[in-house]
C-alpha positions as CSV (number, residue, x, y, z in Angstrom):
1,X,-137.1,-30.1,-115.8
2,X,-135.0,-28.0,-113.2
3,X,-132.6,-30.6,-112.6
4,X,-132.4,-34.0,-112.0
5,X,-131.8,-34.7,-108.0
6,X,-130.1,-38.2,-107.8
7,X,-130.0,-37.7,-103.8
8,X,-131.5,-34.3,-101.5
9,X,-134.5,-32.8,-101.5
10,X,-135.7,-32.1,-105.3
11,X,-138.6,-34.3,-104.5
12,X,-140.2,-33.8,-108.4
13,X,-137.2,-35.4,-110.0
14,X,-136.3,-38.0,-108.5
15,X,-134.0,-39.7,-110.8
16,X,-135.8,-39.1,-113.8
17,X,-138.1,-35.6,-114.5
18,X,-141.2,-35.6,-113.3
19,X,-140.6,-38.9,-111.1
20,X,-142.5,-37.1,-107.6
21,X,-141.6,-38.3,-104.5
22,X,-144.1,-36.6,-102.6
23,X,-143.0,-35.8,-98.9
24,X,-140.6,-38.5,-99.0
25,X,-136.5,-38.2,-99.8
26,X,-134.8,-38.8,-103.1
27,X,-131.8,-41.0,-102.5
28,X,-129.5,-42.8,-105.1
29,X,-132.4,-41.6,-108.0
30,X,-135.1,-43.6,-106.0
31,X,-138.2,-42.2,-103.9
32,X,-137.7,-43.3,-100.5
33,X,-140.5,-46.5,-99.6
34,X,-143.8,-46.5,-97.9
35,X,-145.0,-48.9,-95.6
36,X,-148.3,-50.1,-96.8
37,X,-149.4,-53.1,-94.4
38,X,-148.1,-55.7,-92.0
39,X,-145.2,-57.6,-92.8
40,X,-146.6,-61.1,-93.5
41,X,-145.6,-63.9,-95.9
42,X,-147.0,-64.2,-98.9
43,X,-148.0,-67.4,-100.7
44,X,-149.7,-65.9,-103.4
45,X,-150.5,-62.0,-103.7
46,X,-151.5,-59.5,-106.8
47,X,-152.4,-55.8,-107.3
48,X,-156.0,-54.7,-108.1
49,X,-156.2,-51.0,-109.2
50,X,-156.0,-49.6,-105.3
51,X,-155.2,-52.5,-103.4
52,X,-153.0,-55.2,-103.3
53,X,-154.1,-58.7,-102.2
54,X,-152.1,-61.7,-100.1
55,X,-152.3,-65.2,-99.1
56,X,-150.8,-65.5,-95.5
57,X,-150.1,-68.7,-95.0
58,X,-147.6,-71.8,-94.5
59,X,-147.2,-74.0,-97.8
60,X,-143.9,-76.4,-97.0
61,X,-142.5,-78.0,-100.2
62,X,-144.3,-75.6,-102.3
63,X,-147.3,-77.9,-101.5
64,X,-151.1,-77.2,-100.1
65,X,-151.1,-75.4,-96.9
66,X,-153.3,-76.3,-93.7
67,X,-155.2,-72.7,-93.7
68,X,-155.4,-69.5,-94.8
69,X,-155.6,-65.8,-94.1
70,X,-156.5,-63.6,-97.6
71,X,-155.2,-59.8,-96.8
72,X,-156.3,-56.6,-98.3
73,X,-153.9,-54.0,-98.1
74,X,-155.5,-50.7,-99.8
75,X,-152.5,-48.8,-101.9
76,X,-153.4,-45.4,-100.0
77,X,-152.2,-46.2,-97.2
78,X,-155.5,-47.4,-95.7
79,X,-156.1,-50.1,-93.2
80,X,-156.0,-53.6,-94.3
81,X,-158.9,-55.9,-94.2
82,X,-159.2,-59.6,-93.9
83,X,-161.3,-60.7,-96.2
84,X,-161.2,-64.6,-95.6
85,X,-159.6,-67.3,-93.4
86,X,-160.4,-71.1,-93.2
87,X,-158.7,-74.2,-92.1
88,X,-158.2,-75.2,-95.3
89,X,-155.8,-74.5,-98.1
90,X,-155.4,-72.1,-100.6
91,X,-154.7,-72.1,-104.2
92,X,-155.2,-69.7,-107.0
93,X,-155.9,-65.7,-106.5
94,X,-157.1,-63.6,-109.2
95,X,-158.9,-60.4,-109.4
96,X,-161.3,-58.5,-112.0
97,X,-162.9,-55.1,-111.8
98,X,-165.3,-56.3,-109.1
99,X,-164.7,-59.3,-107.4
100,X,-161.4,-60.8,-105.9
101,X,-161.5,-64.6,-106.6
102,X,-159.7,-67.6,-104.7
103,X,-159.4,-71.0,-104.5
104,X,-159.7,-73.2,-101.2
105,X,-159.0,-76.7,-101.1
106,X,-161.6,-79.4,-99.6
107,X,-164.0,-82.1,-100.7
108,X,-164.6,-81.0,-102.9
109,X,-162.8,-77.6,-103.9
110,X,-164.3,-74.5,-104.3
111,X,-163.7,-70.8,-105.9
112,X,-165.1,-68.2,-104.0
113,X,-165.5,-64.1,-104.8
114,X,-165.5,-61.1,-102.3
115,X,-166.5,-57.7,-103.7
116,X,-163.5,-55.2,-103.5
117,X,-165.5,-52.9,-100.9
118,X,-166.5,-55.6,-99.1
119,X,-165.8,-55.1,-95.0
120,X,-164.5,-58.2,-93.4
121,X,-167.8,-59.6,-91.9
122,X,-168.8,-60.4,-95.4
123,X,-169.0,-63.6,-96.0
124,X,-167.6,-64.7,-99.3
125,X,-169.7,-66.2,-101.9
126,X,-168.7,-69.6,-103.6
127,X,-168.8,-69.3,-107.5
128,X,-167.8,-73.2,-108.4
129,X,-166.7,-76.4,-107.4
130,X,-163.9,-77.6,-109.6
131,X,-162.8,-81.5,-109.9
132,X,-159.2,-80.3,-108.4
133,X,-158.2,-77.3,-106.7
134,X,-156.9,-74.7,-108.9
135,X,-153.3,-73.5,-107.9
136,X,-153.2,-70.6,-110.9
137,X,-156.5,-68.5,-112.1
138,X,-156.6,-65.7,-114.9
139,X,-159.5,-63.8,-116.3
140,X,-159.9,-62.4,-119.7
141,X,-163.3,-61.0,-120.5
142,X,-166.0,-63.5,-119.1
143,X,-163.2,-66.2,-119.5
144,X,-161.8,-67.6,-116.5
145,X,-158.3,-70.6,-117.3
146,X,-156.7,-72.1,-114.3
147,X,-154.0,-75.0,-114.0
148,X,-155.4,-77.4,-111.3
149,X,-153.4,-79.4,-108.7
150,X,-153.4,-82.3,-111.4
151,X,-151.2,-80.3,-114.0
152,X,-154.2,-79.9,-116.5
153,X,-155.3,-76.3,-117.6
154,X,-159.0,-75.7,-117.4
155,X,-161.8,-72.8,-118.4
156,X,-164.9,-71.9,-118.1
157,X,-167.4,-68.9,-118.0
158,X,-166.9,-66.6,-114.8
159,X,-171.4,-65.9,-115.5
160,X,-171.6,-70.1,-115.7
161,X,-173.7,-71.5,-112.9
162,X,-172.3,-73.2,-109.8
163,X,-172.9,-76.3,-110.9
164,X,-170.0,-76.1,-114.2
165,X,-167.0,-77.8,-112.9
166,X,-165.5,-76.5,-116.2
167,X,-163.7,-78.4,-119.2
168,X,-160.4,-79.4,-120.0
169,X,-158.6,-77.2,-122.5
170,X,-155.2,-78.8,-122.3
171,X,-154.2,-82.3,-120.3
172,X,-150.9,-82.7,-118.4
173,X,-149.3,-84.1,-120.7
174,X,-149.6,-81.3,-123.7
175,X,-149.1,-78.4,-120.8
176,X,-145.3,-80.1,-120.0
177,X,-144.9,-81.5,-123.3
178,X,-140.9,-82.8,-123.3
179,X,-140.0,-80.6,-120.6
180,X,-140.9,-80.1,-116.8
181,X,-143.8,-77.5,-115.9
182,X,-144.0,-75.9,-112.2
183,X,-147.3,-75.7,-111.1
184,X,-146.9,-73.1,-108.9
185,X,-145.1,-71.3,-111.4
186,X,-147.9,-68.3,-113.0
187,X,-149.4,-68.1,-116.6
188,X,-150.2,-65.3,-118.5
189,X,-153.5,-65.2,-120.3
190,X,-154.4,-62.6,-123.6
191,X,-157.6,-62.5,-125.3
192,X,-156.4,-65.1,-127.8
193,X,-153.5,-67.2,-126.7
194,X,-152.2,-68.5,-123.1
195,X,-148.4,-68.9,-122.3
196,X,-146.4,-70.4,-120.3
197,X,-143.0,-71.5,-119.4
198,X,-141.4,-74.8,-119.5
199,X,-138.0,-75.7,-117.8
200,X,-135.9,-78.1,-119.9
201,X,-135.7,-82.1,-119.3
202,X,-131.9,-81.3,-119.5
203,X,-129.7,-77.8,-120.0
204,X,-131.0,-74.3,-118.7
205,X,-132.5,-73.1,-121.4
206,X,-136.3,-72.5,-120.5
207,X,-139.0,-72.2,-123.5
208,X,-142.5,-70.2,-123.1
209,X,-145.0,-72.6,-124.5
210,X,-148.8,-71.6,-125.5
């Protein structure tokens, strides 16, 4: 490349070649930031592949909140959309090709999905009830795992029908096994194994578990 700019105006290599900053300015090796959406808390949030996706809402001790606002914020720069708000809580937030998919908390629980175009007077369309609200979701294929509000780590088919609660892959007890698991703390899910970390009952050494 012509040069690597660490700070001025070569905006197309911007600390590394070919790193393009666009209009913006190259300072310190770093593309100056962009303002995407509204400064708002964010309980849970995630990044489909042109938006990114947040929970606005209240949760104090890292426990259920009251209600909910779930936020689009498109990556270009586009105007955000609210895709769902209830007086109720919110737990899990995951996202496939289609669909992004969230858990609200009530009597029972419930999953719901919202197509990714979607405007804002969509309603969103319930998928399942689960036996406990799910506070972490993943999908992998037609596979969807979540960790409910009880500590156990759950599964079932995303094509299912409403009525599948889904089954218990793991209990509480062999997700924290001698050491202490954070519920609110997320998993990561692969086509053949789920992991997850575990702090220790004593030290600071944390292990990943699967």
């Amino acid at each position: 490349c012509d040069g690597i700019a660490l700070s001025g105006k070569v905006y197309d290599d911007c600390g590394v070649c070919g790193h393009d900053c666009g209009a913006g300015a190259c300072t310190n090796g770093l593309c100056a930031g962009t303002v995407l959406g509204a400064v708002i808390p964010a309980y849970r949030w995630l990044q489909s592949d042109d938006a990114i996706y947040r929970f606005n809402c209240y949760t104090p001790g890292y426990g259920v909140s009251a209600d909910y606002k779930l936020v689009r914020t498109p990556l270009d720069g586009g105007a955000e959309v609210l895709m769902a708000s209830d007086n109720k809580g919110a737990g899990a937030l995951t996202t496939d090709a289609q669909y992004v998919y969230w858990a609200v908390n009530g009597t029972p629980p419930a999953v719901m999905k919202k197509l990714h175009t979607a405007a804002a007077n969509v309603a969103p369309t319930p998928v399942f009830e689960p036996a406990v609200l799910p506070v972490q979701m993943k999908i992998v294929g037609n596979a969807l795992y979540w960790l409910g509000l009880d500590g156990q780590l759950y599964t079932r088919l995303l094509s299912a029908g409403i009525a599948d609660t889904g089954s218990v892959l793991l209990d509480a007890a062999d997700v924290k096994g001698t050491g202490t698991f954070n519920l609110h703390q997320d998993f990561v899910a692969t086509p053949t194994t789920l992991y997850w970390v575990l702090l220790p009952a004593a030290g600071n050494q944390a292990t990943i578990r699967s």
